[in-house]
VOGU-3710 file (C-alpha; in Angstrom, 3 decimals, decimal comma):
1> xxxxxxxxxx> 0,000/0,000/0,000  1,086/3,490/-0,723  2,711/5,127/2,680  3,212/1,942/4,349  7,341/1,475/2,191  9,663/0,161/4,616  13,947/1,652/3,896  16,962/0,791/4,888  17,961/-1,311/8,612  14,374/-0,625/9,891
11> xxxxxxxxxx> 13,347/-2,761/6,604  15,168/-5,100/7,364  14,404/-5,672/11,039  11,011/-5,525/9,625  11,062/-8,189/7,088  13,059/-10,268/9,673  10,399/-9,724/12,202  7,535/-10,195/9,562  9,113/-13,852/8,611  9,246/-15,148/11,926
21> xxxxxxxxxx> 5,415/-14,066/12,341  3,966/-14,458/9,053  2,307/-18,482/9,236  0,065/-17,431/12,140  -0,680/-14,097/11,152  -1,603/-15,094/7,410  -3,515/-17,649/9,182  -5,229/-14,787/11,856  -5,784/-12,497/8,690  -7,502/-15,805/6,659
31> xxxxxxxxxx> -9,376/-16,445/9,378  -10,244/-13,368/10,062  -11,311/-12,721/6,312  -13,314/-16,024/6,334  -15,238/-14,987/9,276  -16,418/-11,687/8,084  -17,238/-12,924/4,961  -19,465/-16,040/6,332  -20,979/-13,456/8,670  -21,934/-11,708/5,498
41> xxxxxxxxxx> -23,300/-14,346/3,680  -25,316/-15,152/6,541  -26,761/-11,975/7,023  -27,712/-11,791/3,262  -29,854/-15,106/3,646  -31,199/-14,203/7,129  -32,369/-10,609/5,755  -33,504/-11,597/2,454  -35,472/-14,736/4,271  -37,343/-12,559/7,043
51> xxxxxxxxxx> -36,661/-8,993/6,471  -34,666/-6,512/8,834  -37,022/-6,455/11,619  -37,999/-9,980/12,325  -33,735/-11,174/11,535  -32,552/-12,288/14,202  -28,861/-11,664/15,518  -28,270/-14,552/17,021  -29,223/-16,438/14,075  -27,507/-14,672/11,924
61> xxxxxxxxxx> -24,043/-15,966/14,128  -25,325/-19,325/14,018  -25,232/-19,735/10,381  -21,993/-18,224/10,170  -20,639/-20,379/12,844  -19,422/-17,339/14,366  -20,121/-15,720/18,041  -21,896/-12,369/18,376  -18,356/-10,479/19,366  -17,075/-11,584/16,096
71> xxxxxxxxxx> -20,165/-10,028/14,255  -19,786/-6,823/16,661  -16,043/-6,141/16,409  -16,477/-6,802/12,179  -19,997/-4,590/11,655  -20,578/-2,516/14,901  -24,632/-3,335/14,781  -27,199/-4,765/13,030  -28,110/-2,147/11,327  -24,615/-1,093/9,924
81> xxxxxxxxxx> -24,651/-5,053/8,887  -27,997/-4,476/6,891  -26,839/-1,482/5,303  -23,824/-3,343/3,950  -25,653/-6,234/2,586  -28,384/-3,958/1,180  -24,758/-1,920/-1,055  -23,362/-5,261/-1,648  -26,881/-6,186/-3,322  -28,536/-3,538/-4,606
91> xxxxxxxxxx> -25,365/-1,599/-5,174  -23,331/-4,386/-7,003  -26,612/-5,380/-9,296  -27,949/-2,106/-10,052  -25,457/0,259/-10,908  -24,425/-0,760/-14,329  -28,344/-0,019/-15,088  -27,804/3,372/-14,340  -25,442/4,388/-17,161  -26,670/2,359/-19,775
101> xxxxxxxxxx> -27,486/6,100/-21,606  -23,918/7,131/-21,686  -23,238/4,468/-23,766  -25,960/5,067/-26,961  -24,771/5,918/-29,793  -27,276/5,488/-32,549  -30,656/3,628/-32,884  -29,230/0,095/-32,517  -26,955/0,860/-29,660  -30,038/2,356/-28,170
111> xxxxxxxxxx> -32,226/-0,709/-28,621  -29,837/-2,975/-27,304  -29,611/-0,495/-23,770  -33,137/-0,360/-23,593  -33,063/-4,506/-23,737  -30,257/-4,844/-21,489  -31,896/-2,801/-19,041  -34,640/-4,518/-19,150  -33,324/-8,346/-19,638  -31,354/-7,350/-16,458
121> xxxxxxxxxx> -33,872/-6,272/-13,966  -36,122/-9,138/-14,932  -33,019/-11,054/-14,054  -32,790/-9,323/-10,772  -36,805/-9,323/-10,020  -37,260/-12,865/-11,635  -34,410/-14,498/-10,390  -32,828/-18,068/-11,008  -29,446/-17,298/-9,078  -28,816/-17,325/-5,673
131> xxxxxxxxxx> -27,669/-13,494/-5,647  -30,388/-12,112/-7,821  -33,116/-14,584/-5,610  -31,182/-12,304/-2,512  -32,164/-8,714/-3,816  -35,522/-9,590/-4,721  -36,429/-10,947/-1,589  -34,837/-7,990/0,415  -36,759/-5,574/-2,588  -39,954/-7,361/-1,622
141> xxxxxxxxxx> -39,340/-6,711/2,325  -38,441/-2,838/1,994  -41,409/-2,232/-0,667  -43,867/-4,075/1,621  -42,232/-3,642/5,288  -40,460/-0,482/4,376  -37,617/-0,078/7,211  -35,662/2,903/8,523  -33,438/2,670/5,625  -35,888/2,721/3,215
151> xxxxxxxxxx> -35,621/6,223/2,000  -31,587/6,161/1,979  -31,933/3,294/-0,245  -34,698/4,653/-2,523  -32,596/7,339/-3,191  -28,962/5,760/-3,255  -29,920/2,210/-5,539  -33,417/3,177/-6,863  -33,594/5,748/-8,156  -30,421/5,854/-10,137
161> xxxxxxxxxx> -31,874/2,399/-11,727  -34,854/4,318/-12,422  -33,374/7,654/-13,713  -31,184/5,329/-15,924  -34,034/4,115/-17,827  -35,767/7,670/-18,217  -32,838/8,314/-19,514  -33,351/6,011/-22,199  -36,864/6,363/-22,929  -36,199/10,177/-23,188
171> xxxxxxxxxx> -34,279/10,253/-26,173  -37,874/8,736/-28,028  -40,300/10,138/-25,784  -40,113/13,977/-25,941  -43,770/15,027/-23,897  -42,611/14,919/-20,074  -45,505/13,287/-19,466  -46,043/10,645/-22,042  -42,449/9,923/-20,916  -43,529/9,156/-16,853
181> xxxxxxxxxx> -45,993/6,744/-17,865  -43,757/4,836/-19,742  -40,909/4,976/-17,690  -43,378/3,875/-14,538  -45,507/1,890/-16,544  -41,798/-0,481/-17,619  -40,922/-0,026/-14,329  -44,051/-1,306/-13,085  -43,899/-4,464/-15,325  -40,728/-5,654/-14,251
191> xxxxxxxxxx> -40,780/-4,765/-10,971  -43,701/-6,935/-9,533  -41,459/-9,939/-10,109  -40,099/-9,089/-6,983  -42,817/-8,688/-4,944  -44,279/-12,047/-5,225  -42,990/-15,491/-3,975  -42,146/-18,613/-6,638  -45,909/-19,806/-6,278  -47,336/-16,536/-7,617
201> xxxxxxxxxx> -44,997/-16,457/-10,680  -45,970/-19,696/-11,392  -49,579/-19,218/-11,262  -49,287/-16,517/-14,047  -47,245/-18,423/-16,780  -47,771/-21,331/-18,943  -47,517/-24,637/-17,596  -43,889/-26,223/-18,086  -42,551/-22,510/-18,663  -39,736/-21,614/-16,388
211> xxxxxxxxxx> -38,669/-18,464/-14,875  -35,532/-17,951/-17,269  -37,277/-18,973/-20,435  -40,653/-16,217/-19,002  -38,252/-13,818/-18,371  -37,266/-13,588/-21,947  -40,807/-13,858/-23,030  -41,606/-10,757/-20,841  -38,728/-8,736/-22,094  -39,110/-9,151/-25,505
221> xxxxxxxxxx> -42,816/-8,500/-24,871  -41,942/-5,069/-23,157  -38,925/-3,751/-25,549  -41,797/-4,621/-28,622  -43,904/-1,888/-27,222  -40,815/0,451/-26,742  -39,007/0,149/-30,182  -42,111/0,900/-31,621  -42,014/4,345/-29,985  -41,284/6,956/-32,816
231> xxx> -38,195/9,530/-32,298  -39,185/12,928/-30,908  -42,755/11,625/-29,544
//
């Protein structure tokens, strides 16, 4: 790291005293790593399963096979552990969304931003991977048990992912209003995904049709409606 460079005899008392050390503090430091990072993957399930309010702690350390100092000294609270896994989620999957626009170049470069956008939060709302299966259940908690946090997240993963596809829609859709209802009504579509459970999804898609191959259907369905949309409108 930059500040940390080691000269002359101190450097080398320092290496010296850094061999003789370094099995059991690489070991300390994977541990240590390990921990944190079990603690986090715990927390992800335990949130995304029950929401913040009814997660439990103590569970939490139980999946991680870790104590409740451990979780403490790494994350200071439960909260400051729910914000975390709410940036590593929302944060991690969502951004890219946002700057779609800056990329557009013409009308094809524009379609296919208007599709990835699109294909992307269906794969986020309709999910068939464990990550993606994580931020739509923690979507569904804060939209229907909205928590402390909810406007700081609104405002920090939300509505960048929603400004990115007004973005879009605005180089078509010129009327300011015309261009709300589309941008809501898209955002609308693919959003509800999230707010049901694997039964629902089910119970609105032809028999033998799973979520990966309705997804598609859906998203081509949607970005037919948009590319019809004529330039300046």
């Amino acid at each position: 790291m930059v500040g940390n460079k080691k000269t002359g005899r101190g450097a080398k008392q320092a290496e010296r005293s850094e061999g003789s050390a370094a099995p059991s503090t690489r070991k300390a430091r994977q541990d240590g790593v390990e921990t944190r990072e079990a603690i986090l993957a715990a927390a992800e399930q335990e949130f995304a399963d029950k929401g913040f309010e009814l997660a439990s702690a103590r569970e939490i350390c139980r999946r991680a096979d870790a104590n409740s100092a451990l979780m403490n000294r790494y994350f200071g609270s439960k909260e400051a552990l729910y914000r975390l896994v709410a940036k590593r989620l929302f944060g991690d999957l969502g951004a890219p969304l946002a700057k779609l626009a800056d990329g557009v170049r013409d009308e094809k470069s524009w379609r296919a931003a208007v599709r990835e956008w699109v294909d992307d939060m269906l794969f986020m709302t309709l999910p068939t991977e464990r990550a993606q299966k994580l931020c739509a259940a923690l979507f569904r908690h804060e939209v229907t048990r909205p928590t402390k946090f909810h406007a700081e997240f609104k405002e920090a993963f939300g509505r960048p992912v929603f400004d990115g596809l007004r973005k879009l829609l605005a180089m078509k859709v010129k009327d300011a209003e015309a261009l709300d209802l589309w941008t809501s009504s898209i955002w609308s579509q693919v959003s509800i995904y999230a707010l049901a459970d694997a039964k629902w999804h089910a119970s609105f898609r032809p028999a033998g049709v799973d979520n990966r191959a309705w997804a598609e259907k859906v998203a081509a369905h949607i970005c037919e409606g948009v590319f019809k949309l004529e330039r300046g409108k």
